[in-house]
C-alpha positions in Angstrom: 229.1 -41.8 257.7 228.8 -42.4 260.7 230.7 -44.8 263.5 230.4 -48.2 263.8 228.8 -49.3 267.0 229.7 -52.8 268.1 227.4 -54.8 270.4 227.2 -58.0 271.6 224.6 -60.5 271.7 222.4 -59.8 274.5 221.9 -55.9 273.2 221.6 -57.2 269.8 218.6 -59.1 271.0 217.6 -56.0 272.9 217.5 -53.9 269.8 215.7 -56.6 267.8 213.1 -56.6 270.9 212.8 -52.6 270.4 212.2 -53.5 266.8 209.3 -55.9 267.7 211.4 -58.8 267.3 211.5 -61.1 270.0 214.0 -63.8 270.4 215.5 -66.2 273.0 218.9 -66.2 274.1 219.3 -69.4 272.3 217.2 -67.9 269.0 220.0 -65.5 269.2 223.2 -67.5 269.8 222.1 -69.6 266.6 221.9 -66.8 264.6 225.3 -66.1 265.7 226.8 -69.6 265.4 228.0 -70.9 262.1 226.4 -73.4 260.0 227.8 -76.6 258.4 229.2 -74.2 255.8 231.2 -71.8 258.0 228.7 -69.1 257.5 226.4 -67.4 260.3 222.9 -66.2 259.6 223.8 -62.9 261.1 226.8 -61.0 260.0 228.7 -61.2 263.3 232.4 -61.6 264.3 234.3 -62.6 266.8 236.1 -59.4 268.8 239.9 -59.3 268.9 240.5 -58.2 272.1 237.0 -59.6 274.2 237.1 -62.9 272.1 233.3 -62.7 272.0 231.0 -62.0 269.4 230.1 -59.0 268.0 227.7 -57.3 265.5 227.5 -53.5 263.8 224.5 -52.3 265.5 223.5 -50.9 262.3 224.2 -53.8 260.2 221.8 -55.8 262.1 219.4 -52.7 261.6 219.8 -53.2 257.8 219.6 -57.0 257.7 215.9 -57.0 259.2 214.8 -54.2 256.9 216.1 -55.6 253.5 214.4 -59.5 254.6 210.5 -57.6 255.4 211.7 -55.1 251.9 212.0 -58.2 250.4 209.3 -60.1 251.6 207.2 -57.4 250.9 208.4 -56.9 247.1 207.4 -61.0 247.0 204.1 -60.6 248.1 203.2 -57.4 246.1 201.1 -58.5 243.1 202.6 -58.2 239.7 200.5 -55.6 237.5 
């Protein structure tokens, strides 16, 4: 397995924009904010030692890819 790689907001918009995803600085920030329930949209977390918010590079990776896998599997028609 390999090492985590913990990135912050503005590469984790960069690596959404490599993945044809563009977003906004604020698009981003809101991902990375909580909601009304204490829960973000994104699984990030607030760095111990920076105090700023951070994200497994992969993890973000995965999250896009199992939303479109899932999308997809919705769309597909039932046989």
């Amino acid at each position: 397995m390999d090492q985590p790689r913990y990135i912050g907001l503005d590469e984790a918009r960069q690596v959404l924009a490599e993945m044809g995803v563009m977003l906004t600085p604020r698009q981003m920030k809101r991902a990375a904010d909580k909601d009304a329930d204490g829960r973000r949209k994104l699984p990030f977390f607030i760095d111990p030692i920076e105090g700023t918010l951070k994200i497994d590079r992969q993890d973000l990776i995965n999250a896009y890819v199992k939303q479109q896998r899932d999308a997809q599997r919705q769309c597909r028609p039932q046989p």
